[in-house]
N, C-alpha and C positions, 0 to 999 in steps of 0.2 A: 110438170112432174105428176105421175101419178098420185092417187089420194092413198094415203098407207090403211086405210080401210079396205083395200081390195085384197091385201093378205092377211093371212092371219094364219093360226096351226091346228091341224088336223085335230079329229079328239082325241087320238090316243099322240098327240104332240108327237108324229114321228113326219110330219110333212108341212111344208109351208104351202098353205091354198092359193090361189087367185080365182077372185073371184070379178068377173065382169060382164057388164053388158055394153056391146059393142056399140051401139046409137050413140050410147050415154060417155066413153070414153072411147072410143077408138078415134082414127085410127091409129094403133098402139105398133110400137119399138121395139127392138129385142132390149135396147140399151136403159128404156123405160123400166121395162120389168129388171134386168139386171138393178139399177137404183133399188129399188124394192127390198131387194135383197142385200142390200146396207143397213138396213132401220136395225136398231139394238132387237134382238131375239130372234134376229134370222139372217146376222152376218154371220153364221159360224155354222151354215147348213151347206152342204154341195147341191149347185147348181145342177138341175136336171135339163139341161140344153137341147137335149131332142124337144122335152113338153115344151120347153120356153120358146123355142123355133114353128113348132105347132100352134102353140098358142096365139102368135101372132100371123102367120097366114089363116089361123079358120076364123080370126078376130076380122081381119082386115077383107075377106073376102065377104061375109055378110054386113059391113060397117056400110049405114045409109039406107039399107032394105029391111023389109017387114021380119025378117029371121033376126035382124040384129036389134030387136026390143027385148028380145029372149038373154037373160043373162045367162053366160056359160062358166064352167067351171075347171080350172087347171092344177095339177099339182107342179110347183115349177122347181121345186127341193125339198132334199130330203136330211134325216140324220144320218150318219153312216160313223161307226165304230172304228177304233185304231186298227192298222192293220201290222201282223208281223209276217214277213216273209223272211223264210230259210235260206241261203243258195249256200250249197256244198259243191267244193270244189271237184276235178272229176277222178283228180284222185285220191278222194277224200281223207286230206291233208286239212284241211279247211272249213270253218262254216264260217258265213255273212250273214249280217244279219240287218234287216234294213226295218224301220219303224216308219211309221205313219201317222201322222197325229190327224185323230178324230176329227169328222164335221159334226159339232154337235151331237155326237153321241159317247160309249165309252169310253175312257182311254185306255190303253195300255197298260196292264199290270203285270209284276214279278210273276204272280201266278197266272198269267196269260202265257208269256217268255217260258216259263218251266213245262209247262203242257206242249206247245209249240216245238220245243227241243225234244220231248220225249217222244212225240209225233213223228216229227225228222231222225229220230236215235242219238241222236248229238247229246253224247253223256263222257265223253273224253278231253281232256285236253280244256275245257272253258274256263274262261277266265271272269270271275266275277266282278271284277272293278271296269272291266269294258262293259258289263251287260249293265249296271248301274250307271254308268257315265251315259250311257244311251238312253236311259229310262232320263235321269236328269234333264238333256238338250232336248228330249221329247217335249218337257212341259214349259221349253222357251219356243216351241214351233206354234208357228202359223198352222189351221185347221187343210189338212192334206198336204205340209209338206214333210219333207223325209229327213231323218240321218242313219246312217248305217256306218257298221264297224266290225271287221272280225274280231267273233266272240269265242271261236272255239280253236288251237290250232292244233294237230297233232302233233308225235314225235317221230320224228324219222333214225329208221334203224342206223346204227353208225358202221358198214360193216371194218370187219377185222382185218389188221394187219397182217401183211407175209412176213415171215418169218425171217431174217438177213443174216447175213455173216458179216464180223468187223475184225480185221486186220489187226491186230497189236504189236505184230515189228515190222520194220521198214523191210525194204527189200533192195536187191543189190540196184535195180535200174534207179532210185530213187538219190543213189546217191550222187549220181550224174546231175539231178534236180537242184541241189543241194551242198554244192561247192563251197570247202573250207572259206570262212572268214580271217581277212590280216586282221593285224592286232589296228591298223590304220584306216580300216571299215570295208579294204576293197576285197575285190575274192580271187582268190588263188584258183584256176582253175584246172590247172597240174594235180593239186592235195586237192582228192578226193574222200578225203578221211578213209577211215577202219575199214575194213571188209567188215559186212556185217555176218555175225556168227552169234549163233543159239547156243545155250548149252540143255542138258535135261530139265525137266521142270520147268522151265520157261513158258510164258503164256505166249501162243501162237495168234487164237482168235477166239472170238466170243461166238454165240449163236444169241440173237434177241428172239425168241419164240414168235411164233405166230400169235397174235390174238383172238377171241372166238370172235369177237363184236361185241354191241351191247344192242338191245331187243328196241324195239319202239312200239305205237301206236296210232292207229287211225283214229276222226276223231266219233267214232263207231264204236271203238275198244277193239278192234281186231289187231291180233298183235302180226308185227311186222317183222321178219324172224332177219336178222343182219346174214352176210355172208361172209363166212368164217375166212381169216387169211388160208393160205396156200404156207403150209407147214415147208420144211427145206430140212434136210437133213443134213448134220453135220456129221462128214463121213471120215475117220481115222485112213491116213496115209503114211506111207512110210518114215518111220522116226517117229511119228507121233502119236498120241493116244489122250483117248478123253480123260480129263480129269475124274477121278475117284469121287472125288469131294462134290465137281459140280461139273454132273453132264454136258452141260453147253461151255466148256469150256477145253479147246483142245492145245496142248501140252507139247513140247519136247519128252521125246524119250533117249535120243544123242544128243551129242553137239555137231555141228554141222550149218550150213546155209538152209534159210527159209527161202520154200519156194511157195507160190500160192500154184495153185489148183483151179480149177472152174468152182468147185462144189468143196476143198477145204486147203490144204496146207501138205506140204511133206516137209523132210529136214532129210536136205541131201549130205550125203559124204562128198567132201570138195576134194575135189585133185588138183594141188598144186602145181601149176608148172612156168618156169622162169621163161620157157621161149619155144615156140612149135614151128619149128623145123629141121629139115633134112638126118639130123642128128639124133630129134628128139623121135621124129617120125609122127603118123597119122594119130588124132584122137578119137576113141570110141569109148563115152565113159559111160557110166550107169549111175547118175548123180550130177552136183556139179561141177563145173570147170574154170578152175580161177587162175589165168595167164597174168603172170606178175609183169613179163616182157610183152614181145609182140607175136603175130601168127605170121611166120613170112613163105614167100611165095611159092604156090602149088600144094599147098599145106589143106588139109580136109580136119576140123574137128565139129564131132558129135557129140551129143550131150541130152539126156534124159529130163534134164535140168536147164537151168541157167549158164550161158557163157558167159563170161566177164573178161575181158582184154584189159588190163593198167595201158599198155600201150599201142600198136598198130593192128593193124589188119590188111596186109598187105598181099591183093591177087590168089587171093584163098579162098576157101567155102566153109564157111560155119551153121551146122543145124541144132536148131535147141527147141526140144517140146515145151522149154519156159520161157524165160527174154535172152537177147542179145544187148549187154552192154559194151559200149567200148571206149574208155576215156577220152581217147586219143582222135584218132582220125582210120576212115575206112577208106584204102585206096585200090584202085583197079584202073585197067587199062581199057581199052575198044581192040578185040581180038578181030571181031569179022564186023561187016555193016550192024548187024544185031545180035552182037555175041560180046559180053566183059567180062572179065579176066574172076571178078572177085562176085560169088554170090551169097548172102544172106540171109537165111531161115529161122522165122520162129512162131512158133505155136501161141508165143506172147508177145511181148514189144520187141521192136527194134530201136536201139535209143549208141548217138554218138555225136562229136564233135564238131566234125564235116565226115564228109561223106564223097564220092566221084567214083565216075564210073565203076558204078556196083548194081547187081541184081538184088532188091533188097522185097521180101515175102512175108510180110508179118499179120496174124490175124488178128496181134491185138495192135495198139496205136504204133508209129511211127515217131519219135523225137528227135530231130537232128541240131542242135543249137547254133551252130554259123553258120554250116554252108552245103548244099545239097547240090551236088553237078552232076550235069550231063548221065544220069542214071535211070533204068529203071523201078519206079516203087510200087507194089503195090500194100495196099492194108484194109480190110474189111472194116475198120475204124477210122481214126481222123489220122491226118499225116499234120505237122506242127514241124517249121523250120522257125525257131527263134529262140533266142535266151530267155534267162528267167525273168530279164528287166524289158523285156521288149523292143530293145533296140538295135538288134541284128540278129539277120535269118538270111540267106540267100536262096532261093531257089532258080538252076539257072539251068534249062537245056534238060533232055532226057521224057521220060511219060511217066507221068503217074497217075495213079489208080487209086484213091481214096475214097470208099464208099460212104464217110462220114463228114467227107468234107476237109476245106484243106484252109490252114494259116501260117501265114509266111509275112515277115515283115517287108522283102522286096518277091518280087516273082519275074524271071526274066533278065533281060541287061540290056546296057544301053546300045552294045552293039545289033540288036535284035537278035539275037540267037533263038532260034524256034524251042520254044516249050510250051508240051501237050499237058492238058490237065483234063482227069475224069472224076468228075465223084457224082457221088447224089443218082446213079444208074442201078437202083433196087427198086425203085416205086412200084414197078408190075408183079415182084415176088410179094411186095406189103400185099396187093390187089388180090394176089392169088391166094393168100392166106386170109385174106379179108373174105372171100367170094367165100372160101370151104369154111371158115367160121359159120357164114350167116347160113349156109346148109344145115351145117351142123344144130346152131341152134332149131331153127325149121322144124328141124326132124325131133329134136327134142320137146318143142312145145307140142307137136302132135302126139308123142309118145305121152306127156303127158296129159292130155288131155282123154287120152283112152283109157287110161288106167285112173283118170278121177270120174270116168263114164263108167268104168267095172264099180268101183268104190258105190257110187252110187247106186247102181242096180243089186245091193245088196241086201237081204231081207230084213227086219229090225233085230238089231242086236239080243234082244233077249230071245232070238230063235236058236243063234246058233253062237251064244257065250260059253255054254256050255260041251260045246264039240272042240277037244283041244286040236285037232286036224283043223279044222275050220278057222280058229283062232289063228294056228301058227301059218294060215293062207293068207288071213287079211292081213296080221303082221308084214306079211313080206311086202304084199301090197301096198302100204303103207311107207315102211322100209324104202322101196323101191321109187316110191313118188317123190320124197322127201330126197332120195340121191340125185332124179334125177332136177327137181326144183335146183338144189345146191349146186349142180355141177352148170344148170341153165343159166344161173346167177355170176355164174364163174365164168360163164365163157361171152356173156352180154356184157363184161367189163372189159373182158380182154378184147373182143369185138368193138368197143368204144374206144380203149387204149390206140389200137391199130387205126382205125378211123381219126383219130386225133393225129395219129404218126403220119398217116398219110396225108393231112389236110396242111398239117403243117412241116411236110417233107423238104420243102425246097427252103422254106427261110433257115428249116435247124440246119440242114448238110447244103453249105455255103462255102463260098470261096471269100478271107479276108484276107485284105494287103493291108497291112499296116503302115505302108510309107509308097510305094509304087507298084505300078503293072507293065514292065516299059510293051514295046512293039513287038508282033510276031510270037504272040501267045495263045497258044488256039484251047480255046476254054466248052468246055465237055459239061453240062449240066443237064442228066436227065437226057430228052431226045434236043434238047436246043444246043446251037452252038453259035460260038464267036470270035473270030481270028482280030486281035487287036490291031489297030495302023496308028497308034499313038501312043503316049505315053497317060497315065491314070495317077492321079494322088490318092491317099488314102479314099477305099474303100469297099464294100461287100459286094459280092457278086452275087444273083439271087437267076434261080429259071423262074420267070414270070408267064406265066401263060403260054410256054415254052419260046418266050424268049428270053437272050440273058439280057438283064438288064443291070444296072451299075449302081449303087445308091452311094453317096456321099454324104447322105443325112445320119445315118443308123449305121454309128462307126463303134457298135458293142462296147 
């Protein structure tokens, strides 16, 4: 071991020396001088390892010759003060703060930390029990090593809600949902209860407002301005009007059936009638239409509104701008190869008991509770064959068209009878509205960015505060940057929403069998397809990577 007389400290104590003559002590170690640097008053200096590596080749190479009587002199460490570094996140959300404890020199102090942050701007958001917890574990550290902790965090704007409409009476499809209870628990599925009827004054729907948002911060203090919901207007339709008392509240002003609307409510005048046919003759109403009997054959009724059948539907055509209910059953025949007897229109649901060979067009959902034959369906929403308890649904023979996707407790029969199924064939309209979105925005960030380029090229405000022309320019300017930020902010969520729709397209608009799939069911997902040659137990049908595939695990 070296003699601890060959180090010692600089005079002004910021270096630890080596001092040697290489005859007299070489040939010297690096491991040698490392020990050195143990002795009490200079374990707690950083190692200068380039000199120390130096030191011992220009030692070793004169060690034995007439140069090595010459004692030479080294600095092999030094003091070195705590160190703070910043790192702020990049979207300064964030700051980190990592500490260093001192080799013999400084340590770290609050008013190190407070300099350090004002330096970095980090004046938002910090928390003083993390910068003190840090300062603490600082003075349990060994000399150079670390602990770090986020000390600062900002607030993220929260943006605002849209604004929604909520339903406060039922509606006639709903009662189909919703079948009388016996006093013995089981359910009557004939008693349909009440027709549902409004009278004046009656509350139809609410409007929950949009909210603005609420503001946040970077941890900079630059405020973070939220994106206000998307406002929805609660619009008076016929029958009804806003409440006096409270605007978002829209009212009966007849009695009559509630229909809903896209955007709010009507209250139609019902026309009653016990049975539509030959007798009664064709239906054209303006409102809605509540058949207490059946629609029998060759029979045409229209409706502005909602149609409701208590009982059949029998090789007829029914069109309704609102839903079609029908308690009973929808029947039709096979006129030509691809022509039925009975067709089905609605602007809203189509919802019935069973259902056969019928043309059935609906853009809102499809509900058929027992049994769906040999018919055409299409529906821009989901198609749904099953009762309320899930234990019978038939879908058997016929094409349908669900773009939302389809659930059926069986699908098919055992005889194989062929049935076609389509849904989930929208993904390239998502695509197409995904592509014009990201344009759109494009062109908006460029817009903005030129008119935050005018903004700037602007002389200093006390030149031209006083020119009200001037003023009312930059306003606009201003005005106009601020709409289009807003509307960028609006359309980069909706841009996100769609991109979410389309990532996760094929597992939401699925095909489930709740009990079987039998043979001879040619299954349409997206551009994949799959003609079944056996029979399937419960399970979801998914386009995987455009093929279908069958999952038995993830039975919703």
């Amino acid at each position: 071991m070296l003699s601890p007389e060959l180090i010692e400290l600089s005079v002004d104590n910021s270096f630890a020396e080596f001092k040697v003559t290489p005859n007299t002590h070489g040939p010297l170690t690096e491991e040698a001088i490392f020990t050195l640097l143990t002795l009490p008053g200079f374990d707690c200096f950083f190692p200068l390892e380039p000199n120390i590596q130096q030191a011992v080749i220009q030692v070793n190479q004169v060690c034995g010759q007439d140069d090595g009587q010459f004692e030479q002199f080294f600095q092999i460490a030094e003091r070195r003060d705590g160190l703070i570094e910043v790192e702020i996140s990049d979207d300064k959300m964030s700051a980190e703060m990592q500490l260093t404890a001192a080799w013999g020199g400084e340590e770290v102090t609050i008013q190190d930390i407070l300099k350090s942050l004002k330096t970095n701007k980090v004046g938002m958001g910090l928390s003083k029990v993390k910068i003190q917890t840090l300062l603490k574990q600082l003075t349990r550290l060994q000399p150079g090593k670390t602990c770090r902790s986020v000390i600062a965090t900002g607030k993220p704007s929260v943006n605002g809600t849209n604004a929604r409409l909520e339903r406060r009476v039922p509606l006639a499809r709903e009662r189909l949902l919703q079948p009388q209870e016996r006093k013995d628990g089981t359910v009557d599925m004939r008693n349909l209860g009440a027709v549902i009827m409004v009278k004046p004054k009656d509350l139809l729907m609410v409007k929950h407002p949009a909210t603005p948002g609420t503001k946040g911060y970077d941890i900079h203090g630059a405020v973070l301005s939220p994106v206000p919901g998307k406002d929805l207007k609660l619009a008076e339709g016929e029958g009804t009007a806003l409440d006096p008392a409270n605007l978002n509240h829209l009212i009966a002003t007849v009695a009559g059936q509630p229909v809903e609307t896209k955007t709010s409510m009507k209250v139609d005048d019902v026309l009653n009638i016990k049975n539509v046919d030959v007798g009664y003759g064709n239906v054209d109403f303006k409102g809605s239409v509540m058949i207490t009997g059946d629609v029998h054959e060759g029979m045409v009724v229209k409706s502005s509104g909602d149609i409701t059948v208590m009982g059949f539907v029998d090789s007829s055509t029914l069109i309704a701008e609102g839903d079609v209910i029908v308690s009973k059953g929808i029947i039709g025949r096979q006129l030509k190869e691809n022509e039925l007897s009975t067709k089905i229109t609605a602007k809203g649901q189509i919802c019935a008991q069973f259902i056969q060979y019928s043309n059935l067009d609906a853009q809102g959902e499809i509900l058929v509770t027992k049994q769906l034959l040999h018919s055409y369906t299409k529906t821009r929403q989901k198609l749904t064959v099953s009762d309320a308890n899930g234990r019978r649904g038939d879908l058997i023979g016929g094409i349908v068209k669900a773009d939302k996707g389809l659930k059926a407790i069986i699908i098919g029969a055992t005889a194989g009878t062929k049935t076609e199924v389509f849904c989930a064939m929208q993904q390239g309209d998502l695509k197409a509205s995904l592509k014009e979105l990201d344009q759109g925005i494009k062109a908006m960030v460029v817009a903005k960015l030129a008119i935050t380029a005018r903004i700037r090229k602007l002389p200093p405000k006390s030149e031209w505060q006083g020119d009200a022309m001037m003023v009312e320019q930059v306003n606009m300017m201003l005005d106009e940057k601020q709409r289009i930020t807003n509307e960028l902010a609006r359309e980069e969520i909706e841009y996100e929403v769609i991109k979410q729709e389309i990532d996760s397209y094929y597992q939401d608009n699925r095909i489930e069998a709740h009990k079987y799939i039998f043979a001879n069911v040619e299954i349409h997902i997206g551009k994949a397809f799959s003609r079944t040659q056996r029979e399937y137990s419960t399970c979801m049908v998914f386009n995987q990577d455009q093929e279908i595939v069958f999952d038995y695990n993830n039975r919703g």
